[in-house]
Every structure is written in C-alpha cells, then in structure tokens.
N, C-alpha and C positions, 0 to 999 in steps of 0.2 A: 457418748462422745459429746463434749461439750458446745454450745451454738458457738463461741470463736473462734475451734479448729476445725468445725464442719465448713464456716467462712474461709479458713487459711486452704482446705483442700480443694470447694470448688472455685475460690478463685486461680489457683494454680490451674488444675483442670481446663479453665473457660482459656487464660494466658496459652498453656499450652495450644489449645483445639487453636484459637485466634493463630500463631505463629506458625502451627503447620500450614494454615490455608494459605498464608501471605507466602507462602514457597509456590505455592497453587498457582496465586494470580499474576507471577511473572509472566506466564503463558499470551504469546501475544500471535494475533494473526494480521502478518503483514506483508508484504513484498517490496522488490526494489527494482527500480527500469534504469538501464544505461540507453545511454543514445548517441551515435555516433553517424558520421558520413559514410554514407556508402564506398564513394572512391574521391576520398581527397575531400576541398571545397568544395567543388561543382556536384561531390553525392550528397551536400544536404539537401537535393531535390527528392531523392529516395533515403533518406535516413531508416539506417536500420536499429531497433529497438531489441531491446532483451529484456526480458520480465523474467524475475526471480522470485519462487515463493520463497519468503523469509517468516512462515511461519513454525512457530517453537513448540507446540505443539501434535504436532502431525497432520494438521487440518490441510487438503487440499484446496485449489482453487476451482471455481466449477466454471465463472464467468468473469470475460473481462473486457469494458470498455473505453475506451480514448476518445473525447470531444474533440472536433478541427481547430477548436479558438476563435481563429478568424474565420465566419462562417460564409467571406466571398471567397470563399476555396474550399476544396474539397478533398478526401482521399479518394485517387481514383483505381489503383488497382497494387492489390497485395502479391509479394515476388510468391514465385514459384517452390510448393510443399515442400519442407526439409525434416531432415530426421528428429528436430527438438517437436514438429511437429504428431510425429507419430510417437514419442515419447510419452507427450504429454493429454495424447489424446483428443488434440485440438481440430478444430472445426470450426472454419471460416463462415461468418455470417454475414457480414457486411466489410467495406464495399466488395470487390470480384476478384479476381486474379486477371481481367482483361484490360488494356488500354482502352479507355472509352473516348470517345470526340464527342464534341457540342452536339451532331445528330443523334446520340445514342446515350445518354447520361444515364441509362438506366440504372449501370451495375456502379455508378459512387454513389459516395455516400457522406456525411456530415461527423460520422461517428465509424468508429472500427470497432468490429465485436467480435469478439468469441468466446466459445462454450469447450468445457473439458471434460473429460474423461476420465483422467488420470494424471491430473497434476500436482502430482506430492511434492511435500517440504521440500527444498533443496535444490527441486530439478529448475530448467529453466526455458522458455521460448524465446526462440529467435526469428525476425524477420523484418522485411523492406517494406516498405509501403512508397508508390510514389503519389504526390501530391501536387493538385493543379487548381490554377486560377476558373472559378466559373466564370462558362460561356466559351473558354481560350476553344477554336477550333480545331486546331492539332497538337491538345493539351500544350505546356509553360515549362519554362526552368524556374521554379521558386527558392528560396530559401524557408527551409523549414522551422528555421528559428525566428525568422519574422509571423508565424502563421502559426505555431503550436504555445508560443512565449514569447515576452519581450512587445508585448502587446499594448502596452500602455499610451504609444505615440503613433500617430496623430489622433485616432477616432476612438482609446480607449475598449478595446474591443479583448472578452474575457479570453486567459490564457486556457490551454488543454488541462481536460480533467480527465484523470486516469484513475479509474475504479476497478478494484476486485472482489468478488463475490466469495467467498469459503465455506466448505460443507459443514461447517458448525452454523452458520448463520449467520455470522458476522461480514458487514462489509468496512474494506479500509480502501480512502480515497486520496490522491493526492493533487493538489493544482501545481501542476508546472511551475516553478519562480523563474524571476525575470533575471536574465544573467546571459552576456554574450562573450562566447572563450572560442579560440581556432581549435583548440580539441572537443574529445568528447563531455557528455555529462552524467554524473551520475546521481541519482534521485532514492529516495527512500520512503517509504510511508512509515505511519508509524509515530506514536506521541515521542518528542523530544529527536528530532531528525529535520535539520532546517529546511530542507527541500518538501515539507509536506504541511498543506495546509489543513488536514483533516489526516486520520488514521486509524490502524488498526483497533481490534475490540477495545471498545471500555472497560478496564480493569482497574480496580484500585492499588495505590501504591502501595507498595510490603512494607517501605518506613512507615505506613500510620498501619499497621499491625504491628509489626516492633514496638511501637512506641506506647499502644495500647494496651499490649500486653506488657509490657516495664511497670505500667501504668496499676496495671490489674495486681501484678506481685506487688507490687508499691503498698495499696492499700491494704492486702491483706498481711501484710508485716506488720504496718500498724495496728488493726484490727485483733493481732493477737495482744492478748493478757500475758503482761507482765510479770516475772516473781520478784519480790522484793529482793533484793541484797543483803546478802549478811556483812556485818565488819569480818 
C-alpha cells in the first residue's frame, strides 16, 4: 500500500474516531431551580424552590447547597418532608425543620444543604425554606429577593450561590442574577443559560470536532496523488 493512501485512511480513521467523540461530549451535568412565593407576595418570606436534575447523561445528584447572600439573615427552618423528598432520597442537613428565636439559633443556618440518595436525571425536589433577619426575636417577614438576589444596593452584599454535586464528579454552580418580577423565577446552570454564572461539566464544543475533522479529510484529499489526465 503506498505511504499516500496509508495517509488518506488513517486520516479518515482519526476524522472518524474525532466525530463520534464530539457526539460523546454533548453530555452535560446540570440542573435548573424555579422559585417562587409560597402564598402570594407576602410568601416570598418562605419561598419555595424546586431543583431539577437536567443532567443528559444519567449522572445523579448526591449533594446540594444554597448560600443566604445577604449574610445578616439566615435560613431558619425547612417546611415539613414531602414525597419529592422520599423520591429523591433527600436528607436534610442544615438549617432544621423547627422555627428557631434569637434564644435558640441553634438549628439555622447561613447555607441550606443536602445530601441524596437517589436523585436521577429528570426527577426533581421541592420545598419551603423560611428565612429571617439575624437576632429578630420572634423571627421577620422578609422578602427573599432582597436577601438571596438583587443584592447589589446599598452595601453590595454577594447574591446566593447554588451548587450541585453529581456522581460523575462533576460540580455545576449557579449565582442567582439580579432581576425583580411579581412572578416566579426560573434559573439554569449550565454553559450558555443567562441565569448562570458558572456551570455544568467542562466539556468541549462538538463544532470544534466537526471542524477538525473537515479539517483532517481536507488534508488527506490533498495528500493523495494525483493521475495525470488524458485528452
């Protein structure tokens, strides 16, 4: 076999192998949180959140935290177990499920955590968190959009960071963006998703595998030998 079409085959070959992987690295691990009032305006004091794995892959989620933002407040107690909970095999670790006062701050917390089970692609957790000013003695009515977003006036204080853990080992994070609407919100992690400032795995884009491989047949076209023409 001649060295120009031993060139023309494993360049094919490499093009090939390159374009199946770029099918590969679409695979992303991500999720997506809605947020909305619990009852009306007066429930963005307990806003309830939904986390959705939006991973494509199959990767579960194992762990997942929410920063407060503004950290002269706190989350002081998560509503009571629901069935997305036994679904998902979730386990509350911070703050409690009890209404705590200024004498007893034991069980809030600065951060909301939990740990899973069995949280596959698709499925999704739901739940309330209510939220109070530190030191308030018979806990506050807040607004949750001044305190988790929308942080930027007067004292510049960072917005909530919402991270997820996945059994591949990848984490995707998102910072809250600043935006005040009488409805809900919905948020996404994940590269190219405005609502996310950081995101799911690192994976390289499939157009620069398409393109490399175009690239790769390209030159082994050239590389073959020519036969002259007859009249």
């Amino acid at each position: 076999m001649s060295y120009q079409r031993r060139t023309v085959r494993a360049a094919f070959a490499l093009a090939a192998a390159v374009l199946l992987h770029a099918g590969e690295a679409e695979a992303l691990t991500q999720f997506s949180l809605s947020l909305s009032p619990s009852a009306g305006f007066f429930g963005w004091d307990q806003p309830i959140f939904t986390i959705t794995n939006g991973s494509t892959a199959g990767e579960t989620i194992t762990d997942l935290s929410i920063s407060i933002g503004d950290t002269s407040y706190h989350f002081d107690a998560v509503g009571a177990a629901n069935a997305s909970e036994a679904l998902t095999g979730a386990s509350l670790l911070s703050p409690d499920r009890v209404q705590n006062d200024w004498w007893d701050p034991s069980g809030a917390s600065d951060t909301l955590a939990w740990s899973f089970g069995d949280f596959d692609a698709g499925e999704s957790l739901v739940f309330s968190v209510d939220l109070d000013l530190d030191g308030a003695i018979f806990g506050s009515w807040v607004d949750a959009r001044a305190i988790l977003f929308n942080n930027d006036f007067p004292f510049a204080d960072p917005n909530a960071v919402v991270s997820a853990s996945f059994s591949d080992g990848s984490v995707a994070a998102l910072t809250l963006p600043d935006g005040l609407f009488l409805g809900g919100y919905a948020f996404a992690s994940g590269p190219g998703t405005g609502g996310a400032s950081a995101g799911g795995a690192s994976v390289p884009e499939p157009s620069l595998f398409v393109l490399m491989g175009i690239g790769l047949v390209g030159l082994a076209w050239l590389g073959e030998p020519r036969r002259p023409s007859h009249p």
